[in-house]
MARTI-282099 format. One record per atom (N, C-alpha, C): residue in three letters; x, y, z. Coordinates in steps of 0.2 Angstrom, whole numbers, padded with zeros to 4 digits, always signed. Layout:
<sites>
AlaXYZ ...
</sites>
This chain:
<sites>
Unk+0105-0131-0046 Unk+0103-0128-0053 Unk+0108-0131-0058 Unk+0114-0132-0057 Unk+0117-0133-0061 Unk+0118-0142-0064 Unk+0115-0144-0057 Unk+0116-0150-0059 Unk+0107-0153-0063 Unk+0104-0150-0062 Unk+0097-0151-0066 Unk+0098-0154-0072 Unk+0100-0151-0076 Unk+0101-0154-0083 Unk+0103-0162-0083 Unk+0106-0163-0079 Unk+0110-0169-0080 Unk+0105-0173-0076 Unk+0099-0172-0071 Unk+0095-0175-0067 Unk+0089-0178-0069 Unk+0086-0172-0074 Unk+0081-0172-0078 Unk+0082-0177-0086 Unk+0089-0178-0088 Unk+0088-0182-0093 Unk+0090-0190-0087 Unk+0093-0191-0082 Unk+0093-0196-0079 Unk+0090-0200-0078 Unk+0082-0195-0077 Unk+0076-0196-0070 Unk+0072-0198-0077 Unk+0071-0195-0083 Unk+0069-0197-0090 Unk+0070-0204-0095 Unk+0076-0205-0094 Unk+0080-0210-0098 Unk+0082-0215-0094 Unk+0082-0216-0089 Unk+0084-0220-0081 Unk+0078-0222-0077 Unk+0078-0216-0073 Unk+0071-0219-0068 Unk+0066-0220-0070 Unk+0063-0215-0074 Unk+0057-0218-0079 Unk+0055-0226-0080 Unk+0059-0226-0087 Unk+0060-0232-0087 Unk+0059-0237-0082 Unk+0063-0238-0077 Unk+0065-0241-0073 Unk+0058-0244-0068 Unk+0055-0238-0068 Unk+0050-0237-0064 Unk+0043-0239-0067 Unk+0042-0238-0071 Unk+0038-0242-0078 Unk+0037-0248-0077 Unk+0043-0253-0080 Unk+0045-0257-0081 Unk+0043-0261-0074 Unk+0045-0260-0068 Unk+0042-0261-0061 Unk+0034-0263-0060 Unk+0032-0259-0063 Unk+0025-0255-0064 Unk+0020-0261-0068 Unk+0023-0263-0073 Unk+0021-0265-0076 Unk+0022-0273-0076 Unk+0026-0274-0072 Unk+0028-0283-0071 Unk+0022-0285-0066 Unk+0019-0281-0062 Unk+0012-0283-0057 Unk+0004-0282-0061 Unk+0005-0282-0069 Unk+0000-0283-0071 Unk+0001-0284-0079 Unk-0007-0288-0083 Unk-0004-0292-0088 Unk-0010-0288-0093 Unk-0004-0286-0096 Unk-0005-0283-0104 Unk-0011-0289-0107 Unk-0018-0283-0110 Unk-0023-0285-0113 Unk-0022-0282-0120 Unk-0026-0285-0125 Unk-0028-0282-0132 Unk-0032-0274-0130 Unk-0033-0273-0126 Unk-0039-0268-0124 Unk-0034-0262-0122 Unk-0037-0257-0120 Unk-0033-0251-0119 Unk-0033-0251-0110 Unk-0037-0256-0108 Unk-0032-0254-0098 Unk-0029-0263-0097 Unk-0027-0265-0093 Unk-0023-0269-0093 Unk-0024-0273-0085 Unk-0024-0279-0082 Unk-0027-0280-0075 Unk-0019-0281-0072 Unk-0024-0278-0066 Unk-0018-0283-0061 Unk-0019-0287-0058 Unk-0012-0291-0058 Unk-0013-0298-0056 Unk-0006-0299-0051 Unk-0004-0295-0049 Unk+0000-0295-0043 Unk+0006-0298-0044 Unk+0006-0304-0040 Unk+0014-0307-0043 Unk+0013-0313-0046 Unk+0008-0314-0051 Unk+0007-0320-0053 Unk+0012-0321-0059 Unk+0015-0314-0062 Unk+0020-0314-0067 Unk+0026-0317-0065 Unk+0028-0315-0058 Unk+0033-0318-0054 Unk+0034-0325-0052 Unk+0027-0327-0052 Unk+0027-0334-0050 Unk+0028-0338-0055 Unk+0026-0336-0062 Unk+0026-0340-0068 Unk+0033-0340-0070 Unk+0036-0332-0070 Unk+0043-0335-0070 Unk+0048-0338-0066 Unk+0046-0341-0059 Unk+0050-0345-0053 Unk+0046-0353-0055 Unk+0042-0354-0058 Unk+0036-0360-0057 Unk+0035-0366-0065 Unk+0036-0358-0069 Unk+0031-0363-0074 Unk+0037-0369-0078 Unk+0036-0372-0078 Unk+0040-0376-0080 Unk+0049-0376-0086 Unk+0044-0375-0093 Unk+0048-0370-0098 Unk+0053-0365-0094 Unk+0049-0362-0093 Unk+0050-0353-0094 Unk+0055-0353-0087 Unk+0054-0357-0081 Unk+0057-0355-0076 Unk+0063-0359-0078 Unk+0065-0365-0080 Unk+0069-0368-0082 Unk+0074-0365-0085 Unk+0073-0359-0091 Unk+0076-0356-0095 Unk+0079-0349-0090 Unk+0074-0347-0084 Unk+0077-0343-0079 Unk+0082-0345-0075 Unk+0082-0350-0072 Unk+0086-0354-0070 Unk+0094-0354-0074 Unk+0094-0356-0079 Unk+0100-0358-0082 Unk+0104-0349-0085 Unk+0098-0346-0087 Unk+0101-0340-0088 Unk+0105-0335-0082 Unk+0101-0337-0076 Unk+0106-0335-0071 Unk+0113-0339-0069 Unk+0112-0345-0070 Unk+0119-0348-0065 Unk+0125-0346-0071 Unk+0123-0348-0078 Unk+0128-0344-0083 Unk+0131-0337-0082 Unk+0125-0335-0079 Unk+0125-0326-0078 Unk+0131-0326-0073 Unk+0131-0331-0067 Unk+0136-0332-0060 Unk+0141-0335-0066 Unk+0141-0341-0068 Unk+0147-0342-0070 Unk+0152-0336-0075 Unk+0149-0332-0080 Unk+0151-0328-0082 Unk+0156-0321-0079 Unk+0151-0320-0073 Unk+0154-0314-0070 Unk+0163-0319-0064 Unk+0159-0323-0066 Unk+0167-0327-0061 Unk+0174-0329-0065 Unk+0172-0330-0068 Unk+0176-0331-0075 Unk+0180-0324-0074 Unk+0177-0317-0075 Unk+0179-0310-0076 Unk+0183-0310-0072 Unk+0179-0312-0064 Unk+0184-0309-0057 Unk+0188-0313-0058 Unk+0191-0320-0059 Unk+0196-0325-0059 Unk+0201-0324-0064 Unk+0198-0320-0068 Unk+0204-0321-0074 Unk+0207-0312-0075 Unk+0202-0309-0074 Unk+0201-0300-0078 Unk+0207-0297-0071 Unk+0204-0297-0064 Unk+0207-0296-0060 Unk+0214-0297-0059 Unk+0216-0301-0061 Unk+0225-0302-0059 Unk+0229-0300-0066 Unk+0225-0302-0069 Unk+0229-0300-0077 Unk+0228-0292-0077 Unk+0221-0287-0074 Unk+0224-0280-0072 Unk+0229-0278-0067 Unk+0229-0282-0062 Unk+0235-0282-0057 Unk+0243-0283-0060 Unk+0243-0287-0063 Unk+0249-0291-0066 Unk+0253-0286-0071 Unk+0248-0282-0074 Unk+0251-0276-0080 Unk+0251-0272-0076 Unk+0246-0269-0070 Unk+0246-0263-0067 Unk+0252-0262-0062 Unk+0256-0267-0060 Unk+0263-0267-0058 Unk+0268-0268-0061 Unk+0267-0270-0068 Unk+0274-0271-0075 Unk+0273-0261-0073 Unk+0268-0260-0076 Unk+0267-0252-0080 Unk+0270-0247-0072 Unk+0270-0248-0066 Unk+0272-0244-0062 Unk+0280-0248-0057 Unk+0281-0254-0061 Unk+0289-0256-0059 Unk+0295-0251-0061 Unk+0293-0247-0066 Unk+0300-0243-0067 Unk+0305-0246-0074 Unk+0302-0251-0073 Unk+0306-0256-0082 Unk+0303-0252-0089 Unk+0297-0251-0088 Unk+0293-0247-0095 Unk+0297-0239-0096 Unk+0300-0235-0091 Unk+0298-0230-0089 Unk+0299-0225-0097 Unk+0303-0226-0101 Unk+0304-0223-0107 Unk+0298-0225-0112 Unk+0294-0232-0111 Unk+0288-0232-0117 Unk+0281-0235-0111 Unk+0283-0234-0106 Unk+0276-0235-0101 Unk+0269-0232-0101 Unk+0269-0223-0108 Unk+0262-0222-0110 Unk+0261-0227-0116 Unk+0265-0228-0120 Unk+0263-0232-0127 Unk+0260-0237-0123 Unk+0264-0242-0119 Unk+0259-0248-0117 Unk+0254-0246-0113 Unk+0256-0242-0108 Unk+0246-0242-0107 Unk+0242-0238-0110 Unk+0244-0236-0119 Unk+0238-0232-0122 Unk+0235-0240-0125 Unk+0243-0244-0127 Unk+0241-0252-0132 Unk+0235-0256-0127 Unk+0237-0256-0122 Unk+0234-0260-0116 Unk+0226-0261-0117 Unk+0224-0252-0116 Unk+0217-0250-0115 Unk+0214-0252-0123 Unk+0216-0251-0127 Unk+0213-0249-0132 Unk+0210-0252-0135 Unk+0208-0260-0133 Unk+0203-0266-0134 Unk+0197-0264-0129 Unk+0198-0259-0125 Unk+0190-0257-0119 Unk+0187-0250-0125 Unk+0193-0247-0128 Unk+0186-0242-0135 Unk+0185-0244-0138 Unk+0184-0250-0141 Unk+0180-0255-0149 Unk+0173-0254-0146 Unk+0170-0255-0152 Unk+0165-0257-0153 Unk+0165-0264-0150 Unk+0160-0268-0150 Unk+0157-0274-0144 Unk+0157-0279-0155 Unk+0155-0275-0156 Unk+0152-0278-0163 Unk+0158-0278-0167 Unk+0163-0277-0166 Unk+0172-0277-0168 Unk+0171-0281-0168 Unk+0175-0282-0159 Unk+0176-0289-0156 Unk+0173-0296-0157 Unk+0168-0296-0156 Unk+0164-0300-0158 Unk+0167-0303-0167 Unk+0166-0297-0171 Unk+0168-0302-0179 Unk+0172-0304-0177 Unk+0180-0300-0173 Unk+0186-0303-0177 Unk+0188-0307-0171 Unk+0184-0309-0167 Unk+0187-0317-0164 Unk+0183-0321-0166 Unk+0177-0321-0170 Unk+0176-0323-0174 Unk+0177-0328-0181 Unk+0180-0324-0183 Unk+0186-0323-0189 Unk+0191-0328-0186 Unk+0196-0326-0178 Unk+0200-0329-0177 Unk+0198-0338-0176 Unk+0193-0338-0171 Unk+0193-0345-0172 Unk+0188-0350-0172 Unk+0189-0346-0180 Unk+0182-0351-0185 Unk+0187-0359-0187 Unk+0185-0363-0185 Unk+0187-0370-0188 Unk+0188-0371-0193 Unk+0186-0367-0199 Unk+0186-0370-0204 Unk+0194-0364-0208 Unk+0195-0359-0205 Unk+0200-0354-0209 Unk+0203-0351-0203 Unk+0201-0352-0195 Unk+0205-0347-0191 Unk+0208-0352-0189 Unk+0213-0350-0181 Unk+0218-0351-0180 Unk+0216-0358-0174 Unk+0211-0359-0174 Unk+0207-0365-0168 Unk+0203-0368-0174 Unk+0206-0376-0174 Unk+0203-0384-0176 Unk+0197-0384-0174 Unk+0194-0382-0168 Unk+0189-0384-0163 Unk+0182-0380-0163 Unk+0177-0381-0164 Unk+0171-0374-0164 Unk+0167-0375-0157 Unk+0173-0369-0156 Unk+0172-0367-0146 Unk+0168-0364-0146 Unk+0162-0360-0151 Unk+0157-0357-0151 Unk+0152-0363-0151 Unk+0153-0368-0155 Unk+0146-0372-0157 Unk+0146-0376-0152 Unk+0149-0380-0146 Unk+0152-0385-0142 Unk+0148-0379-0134 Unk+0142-0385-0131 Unk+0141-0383-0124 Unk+0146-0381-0120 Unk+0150-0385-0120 Unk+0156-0384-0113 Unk+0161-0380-0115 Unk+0160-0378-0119 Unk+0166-0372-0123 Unk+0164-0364-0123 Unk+0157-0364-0125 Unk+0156-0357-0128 Unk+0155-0354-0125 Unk+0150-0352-0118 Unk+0152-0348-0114 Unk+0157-0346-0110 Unk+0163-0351-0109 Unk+0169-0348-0108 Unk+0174-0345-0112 Unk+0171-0347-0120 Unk+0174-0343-0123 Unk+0172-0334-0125 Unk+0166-0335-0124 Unk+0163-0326-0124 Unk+0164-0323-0118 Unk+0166-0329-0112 Unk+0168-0323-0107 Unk+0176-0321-0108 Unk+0180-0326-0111 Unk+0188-0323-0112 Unk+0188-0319-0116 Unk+0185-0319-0122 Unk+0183-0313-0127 Unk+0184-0308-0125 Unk+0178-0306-0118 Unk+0174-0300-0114 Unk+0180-0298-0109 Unk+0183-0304-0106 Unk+0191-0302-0102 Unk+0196-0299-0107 Unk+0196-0300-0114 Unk+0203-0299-0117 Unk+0198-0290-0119 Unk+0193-0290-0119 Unk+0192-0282-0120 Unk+0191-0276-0115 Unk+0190-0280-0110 Unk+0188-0277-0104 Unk+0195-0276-0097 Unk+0200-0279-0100 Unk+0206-0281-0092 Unk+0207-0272-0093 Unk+0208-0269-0098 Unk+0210-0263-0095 Unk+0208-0259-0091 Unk+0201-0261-0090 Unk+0199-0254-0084 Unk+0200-0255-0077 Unk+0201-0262-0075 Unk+0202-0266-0068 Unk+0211-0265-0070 Unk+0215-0262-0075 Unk+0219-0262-0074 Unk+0222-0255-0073 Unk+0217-0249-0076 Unk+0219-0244-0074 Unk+0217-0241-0066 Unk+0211-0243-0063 Unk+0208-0246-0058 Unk+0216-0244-0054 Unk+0219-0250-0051 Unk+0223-0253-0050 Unk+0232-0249-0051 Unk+0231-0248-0057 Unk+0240-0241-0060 Unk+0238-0234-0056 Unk+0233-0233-0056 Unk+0230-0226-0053 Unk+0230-0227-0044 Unk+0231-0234-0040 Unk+0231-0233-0033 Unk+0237-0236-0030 Unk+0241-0238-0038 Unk+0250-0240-0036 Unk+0252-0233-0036 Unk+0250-0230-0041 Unk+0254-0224-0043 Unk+0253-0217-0034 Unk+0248-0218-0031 Unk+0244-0216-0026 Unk+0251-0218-0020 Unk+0253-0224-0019 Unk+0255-0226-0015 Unk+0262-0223-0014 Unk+0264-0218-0005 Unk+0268-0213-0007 Unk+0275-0217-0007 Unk+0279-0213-0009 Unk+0287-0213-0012 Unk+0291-0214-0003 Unk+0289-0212-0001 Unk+0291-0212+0007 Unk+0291-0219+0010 Unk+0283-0224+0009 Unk+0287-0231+0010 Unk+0291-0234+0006 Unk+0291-0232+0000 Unk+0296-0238-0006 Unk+0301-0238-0004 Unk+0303-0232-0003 Unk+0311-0229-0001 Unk+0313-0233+0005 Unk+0308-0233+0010 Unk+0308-0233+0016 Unk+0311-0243+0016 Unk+0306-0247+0012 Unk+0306-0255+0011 Unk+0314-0255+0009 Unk+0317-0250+0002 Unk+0321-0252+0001 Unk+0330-0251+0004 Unk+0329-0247+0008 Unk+0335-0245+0015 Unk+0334-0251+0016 Unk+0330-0253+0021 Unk+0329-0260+0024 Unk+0331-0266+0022 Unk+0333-0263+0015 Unk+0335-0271+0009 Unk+0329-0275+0007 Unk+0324-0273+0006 Unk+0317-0277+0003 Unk+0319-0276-0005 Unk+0316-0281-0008 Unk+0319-0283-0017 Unk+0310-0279-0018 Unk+0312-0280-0025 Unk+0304-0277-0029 Unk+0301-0282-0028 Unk+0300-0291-0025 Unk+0294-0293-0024 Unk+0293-0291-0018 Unk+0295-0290-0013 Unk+0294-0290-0007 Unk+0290-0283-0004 Unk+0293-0276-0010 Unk+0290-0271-0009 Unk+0284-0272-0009 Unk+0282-0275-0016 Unk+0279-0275-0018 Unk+0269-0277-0016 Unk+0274-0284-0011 Unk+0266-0289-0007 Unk+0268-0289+0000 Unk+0273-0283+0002 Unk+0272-0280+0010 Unk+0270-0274+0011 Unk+0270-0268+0005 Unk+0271-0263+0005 Unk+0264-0260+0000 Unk+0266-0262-0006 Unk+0261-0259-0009 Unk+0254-0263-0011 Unk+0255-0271-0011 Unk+0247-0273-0010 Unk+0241-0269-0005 Unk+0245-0272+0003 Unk+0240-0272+0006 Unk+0236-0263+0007 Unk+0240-0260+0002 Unk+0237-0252+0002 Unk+0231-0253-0004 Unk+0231-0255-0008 Unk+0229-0256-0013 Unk+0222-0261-0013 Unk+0223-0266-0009 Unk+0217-0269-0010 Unk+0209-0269-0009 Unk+0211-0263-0005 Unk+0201-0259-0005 Unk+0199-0258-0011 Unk+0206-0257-0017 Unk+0202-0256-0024 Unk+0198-0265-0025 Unk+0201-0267-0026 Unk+0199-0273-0026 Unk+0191-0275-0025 Unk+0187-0274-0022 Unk+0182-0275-0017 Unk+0176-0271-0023 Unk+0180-0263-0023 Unk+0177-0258-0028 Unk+0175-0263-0035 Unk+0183-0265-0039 Unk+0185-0267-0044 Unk+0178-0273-0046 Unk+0177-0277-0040 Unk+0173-0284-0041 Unk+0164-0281-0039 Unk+0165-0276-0037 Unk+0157-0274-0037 Unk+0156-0271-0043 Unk+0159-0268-0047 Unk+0158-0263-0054 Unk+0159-0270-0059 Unk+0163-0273-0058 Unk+0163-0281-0062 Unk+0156-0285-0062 Unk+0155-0287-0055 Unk+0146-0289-0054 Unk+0141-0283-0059 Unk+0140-0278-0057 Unk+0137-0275-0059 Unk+0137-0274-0067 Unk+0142-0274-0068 Unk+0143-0276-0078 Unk+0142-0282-0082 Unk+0142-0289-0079 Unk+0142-0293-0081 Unk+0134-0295-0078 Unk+0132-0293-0074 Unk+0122-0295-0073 Unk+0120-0290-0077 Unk+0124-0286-0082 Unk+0118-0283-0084 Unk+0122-0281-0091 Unk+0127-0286-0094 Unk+0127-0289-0101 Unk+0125-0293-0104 Unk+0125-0289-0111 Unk+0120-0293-0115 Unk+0124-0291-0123 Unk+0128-0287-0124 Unk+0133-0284-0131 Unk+0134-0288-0133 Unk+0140-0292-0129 Unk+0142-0297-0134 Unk+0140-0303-0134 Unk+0136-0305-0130 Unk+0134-0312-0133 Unk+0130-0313-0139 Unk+0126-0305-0137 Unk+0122-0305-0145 Unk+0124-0304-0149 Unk+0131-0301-0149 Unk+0135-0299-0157 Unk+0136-0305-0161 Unk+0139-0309-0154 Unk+0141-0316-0157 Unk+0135-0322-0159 Unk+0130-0321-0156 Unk+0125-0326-0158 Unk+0119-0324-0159 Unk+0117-0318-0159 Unk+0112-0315-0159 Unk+0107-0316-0153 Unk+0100-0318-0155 Unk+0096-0318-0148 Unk+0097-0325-0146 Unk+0098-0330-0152 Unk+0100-0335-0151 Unk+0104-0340-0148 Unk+0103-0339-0140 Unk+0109-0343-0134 Unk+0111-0349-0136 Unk+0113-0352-0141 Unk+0116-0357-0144 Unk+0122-0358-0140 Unk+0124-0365-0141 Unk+0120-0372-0145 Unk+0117-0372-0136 Unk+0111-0374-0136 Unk+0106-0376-0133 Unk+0106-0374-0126 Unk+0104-0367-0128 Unk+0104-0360-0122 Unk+0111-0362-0117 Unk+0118-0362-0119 Unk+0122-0362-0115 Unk+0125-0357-0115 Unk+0123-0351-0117 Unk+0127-0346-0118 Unk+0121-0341-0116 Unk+0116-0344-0114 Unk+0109-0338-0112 Unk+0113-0335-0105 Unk+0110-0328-0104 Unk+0112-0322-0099 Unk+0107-0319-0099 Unk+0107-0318-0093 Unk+0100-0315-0090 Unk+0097-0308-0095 Unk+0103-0306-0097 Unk+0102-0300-0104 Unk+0100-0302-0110 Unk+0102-0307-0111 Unk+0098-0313-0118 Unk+0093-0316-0118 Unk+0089-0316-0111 Unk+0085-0321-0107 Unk+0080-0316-0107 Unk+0081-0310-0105 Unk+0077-0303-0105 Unk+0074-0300-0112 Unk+0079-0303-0115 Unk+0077-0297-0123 Unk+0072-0305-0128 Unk+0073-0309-0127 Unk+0070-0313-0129 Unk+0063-0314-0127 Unk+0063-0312-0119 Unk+0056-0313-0118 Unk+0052-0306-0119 Unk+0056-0300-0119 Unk+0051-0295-0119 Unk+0049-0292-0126 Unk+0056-0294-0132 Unk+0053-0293-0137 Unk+0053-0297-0142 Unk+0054-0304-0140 Unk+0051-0310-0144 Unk+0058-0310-0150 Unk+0061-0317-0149 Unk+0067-0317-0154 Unk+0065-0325-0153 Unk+0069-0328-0159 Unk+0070-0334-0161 Unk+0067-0340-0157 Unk+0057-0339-0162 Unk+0053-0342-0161 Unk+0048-0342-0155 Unk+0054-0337-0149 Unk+0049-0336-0144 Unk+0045-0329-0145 Unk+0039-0330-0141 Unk+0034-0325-0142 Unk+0034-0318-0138 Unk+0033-0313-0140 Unk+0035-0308-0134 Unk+0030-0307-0128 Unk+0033-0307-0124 Unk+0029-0306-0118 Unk+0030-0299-0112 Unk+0026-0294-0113 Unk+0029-0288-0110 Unk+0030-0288-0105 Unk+0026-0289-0100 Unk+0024-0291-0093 Unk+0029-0298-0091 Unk+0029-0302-0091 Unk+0036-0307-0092 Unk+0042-0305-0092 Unk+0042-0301-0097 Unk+0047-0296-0099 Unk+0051-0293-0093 Unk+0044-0287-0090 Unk+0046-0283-0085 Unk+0048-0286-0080 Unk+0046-0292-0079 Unk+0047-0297-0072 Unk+0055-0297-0072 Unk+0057-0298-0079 Unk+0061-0302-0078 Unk+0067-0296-0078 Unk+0067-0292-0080 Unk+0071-0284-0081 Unk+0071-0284-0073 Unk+0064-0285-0068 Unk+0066-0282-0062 Unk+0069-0286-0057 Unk+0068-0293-0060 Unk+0076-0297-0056 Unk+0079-0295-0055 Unk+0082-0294-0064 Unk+0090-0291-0064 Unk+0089-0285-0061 Unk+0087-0281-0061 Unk+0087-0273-0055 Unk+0090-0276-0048 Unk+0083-0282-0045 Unk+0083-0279-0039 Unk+0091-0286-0035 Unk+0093-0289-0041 Unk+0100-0294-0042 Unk+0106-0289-0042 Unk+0106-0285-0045 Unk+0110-0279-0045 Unk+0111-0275-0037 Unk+0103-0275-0038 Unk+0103-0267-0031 Unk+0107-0271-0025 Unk+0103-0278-0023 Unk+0105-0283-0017 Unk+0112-0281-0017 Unk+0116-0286-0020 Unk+0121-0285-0019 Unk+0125-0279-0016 Unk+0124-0276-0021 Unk+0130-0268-0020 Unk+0126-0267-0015 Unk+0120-0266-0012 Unk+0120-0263-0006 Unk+0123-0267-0002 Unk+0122-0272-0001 Unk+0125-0276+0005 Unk+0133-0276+0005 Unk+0138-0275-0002 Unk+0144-0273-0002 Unk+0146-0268+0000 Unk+0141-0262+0000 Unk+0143-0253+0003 Unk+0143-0254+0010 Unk+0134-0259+0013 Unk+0134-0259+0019 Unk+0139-0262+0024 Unk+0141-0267+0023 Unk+0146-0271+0024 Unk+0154-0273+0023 Unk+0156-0268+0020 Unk+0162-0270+0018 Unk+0164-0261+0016 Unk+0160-0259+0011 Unk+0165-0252+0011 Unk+0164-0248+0016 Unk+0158-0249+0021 Unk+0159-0245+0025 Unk+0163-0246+0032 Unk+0166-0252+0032 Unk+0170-0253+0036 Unk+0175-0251+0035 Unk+0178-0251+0029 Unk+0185-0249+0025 Unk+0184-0240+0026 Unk+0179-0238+0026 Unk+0181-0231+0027 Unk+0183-0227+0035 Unk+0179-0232+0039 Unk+0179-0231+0045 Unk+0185-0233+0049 Unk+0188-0239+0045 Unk+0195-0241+0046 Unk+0200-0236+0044 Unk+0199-0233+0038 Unk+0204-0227+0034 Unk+0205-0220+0039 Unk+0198-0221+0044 Unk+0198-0213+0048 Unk+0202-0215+0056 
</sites>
């Protein structure tokens, strides 16, 4: 009973939706009040037709490149701070840096977005080069953007199962004469790494299903020439029709349940296969 409240706006705002959307990807919206089905032809149009799959296509390996970017860069730069902050060097200003640390993951999306914009405009910011306007440049610079905003939560992740890790081995490494690197990657990593595994699922699962900041930065428009398109730009584009293309509902929905069942895949076969073994090791 008490958890009702919270189930009922879930199952409304969430499943709903979700299930909808599902619903409506296996038939094609007419001018008339019922609508036909047509099975998977919506699917096959988005895997087949030539345009449209081409644009699917590229909107996903972006989408892979994007999230690798995060895990390659996001992940050790949370690691790297989340062992400054529990070395014992900060210990008199160790809350101020990690209140400074986090404080780029409460902005707004639409902040960030202007003021690295601002930063590195070619024409008045601090970059000669326009790494937005440049194919090989721009998507990796939206995704460093999204790392400089986002490393704090992979790094509180991370200070929260340093800090977990008991005082009995430290002590224990440093009798023994172990230095702080040695504690550090014989002692305290390999306790710590099942975060990891969590860290890089919850990363997957945020980055397949971003869309904030590319659109703050460019709006629906995946410029310069869809190099910056994400399956959440790819999505909004086609179900509500931006920047010359036409809305398409059912298209739309198709494309939405990719991303769902792109999402679901994964993590389940993460839980199935990997956390579950880590629990059963842990007992």
């Amino acid at each position: 009973m008490f958890v009702l409240p919270a189930l009922a706006v879930y199952l409304v705002f969430a499943v709903l939706p979700l299930a909808t959307s599902i619903v409506m990807s296996f038939f094609q919206t007419s001018g008339t009040s019922s609508d036909t089905f047509v099975g998977l032809a919506n699917y096959e149009r988005l895997f087949t037709h030539p345009t449209i799959s081409g644009r699917f296509w590229n909107a996903l390996l972006n989408n892979m490149q994007y999230f690798a970017i995060h895990l390659i860069v996001e992940v050790p730069m949370g690691l790297l701070l989340a062992a400054l902050l529990t070395s014992g060097k900060l210990a008199r200003s160790e809350g101020i840096y990690r209140t400074l640390l986090f404080i780029p993951a409460t902005l707004s999306v639409v902040i960030v977005g202007f003021v690295w914009r601002l930063i590195i405009n070619p024409l008045w910011g601090l970059v000669g080069f326009p790494l937005l306007g440049t194919e090989s440049t721009a998507l990796t610079t939206i995704s460093l953007m999204s790392v400089w905003q986002y490393f704090g939560i992979p790094m509180v992740f991370l200070y929260s199962a340093l800090l977990a890790v008991p005082n009995e081995l430290v002590e224990a490494a440093n009798i023994d004469g172990a230095g702080g690197w040695t504690t550090f990657w014989k002692i305290k990593f390999p306790l710590i790494a099942p975060q990891f595994g969590l860290i890089a699922i919850l990363t997957y699962i945020w980055t397949f299903n971003g869309f904030d900041l590319v659109f703050a930065l460019n709006g629906s428009a995946p410029g310069p020439n869809y190099s910056t398109d994400i399956l959440g730009t790819y999505f909004y584009r086609t179900f509500f029709g931006s920047s010359g293309q036409l809305a398409d509902l059912d298209l739309g929905a198709a494309v939405a349940t990719i991303i769902f069942l792109t999402v679901l895949l994964v993590t389940a076969a993460y839980f199935w296969l990997i956390q579950r073994r880590l629990k059963s090791y842990s007992v």
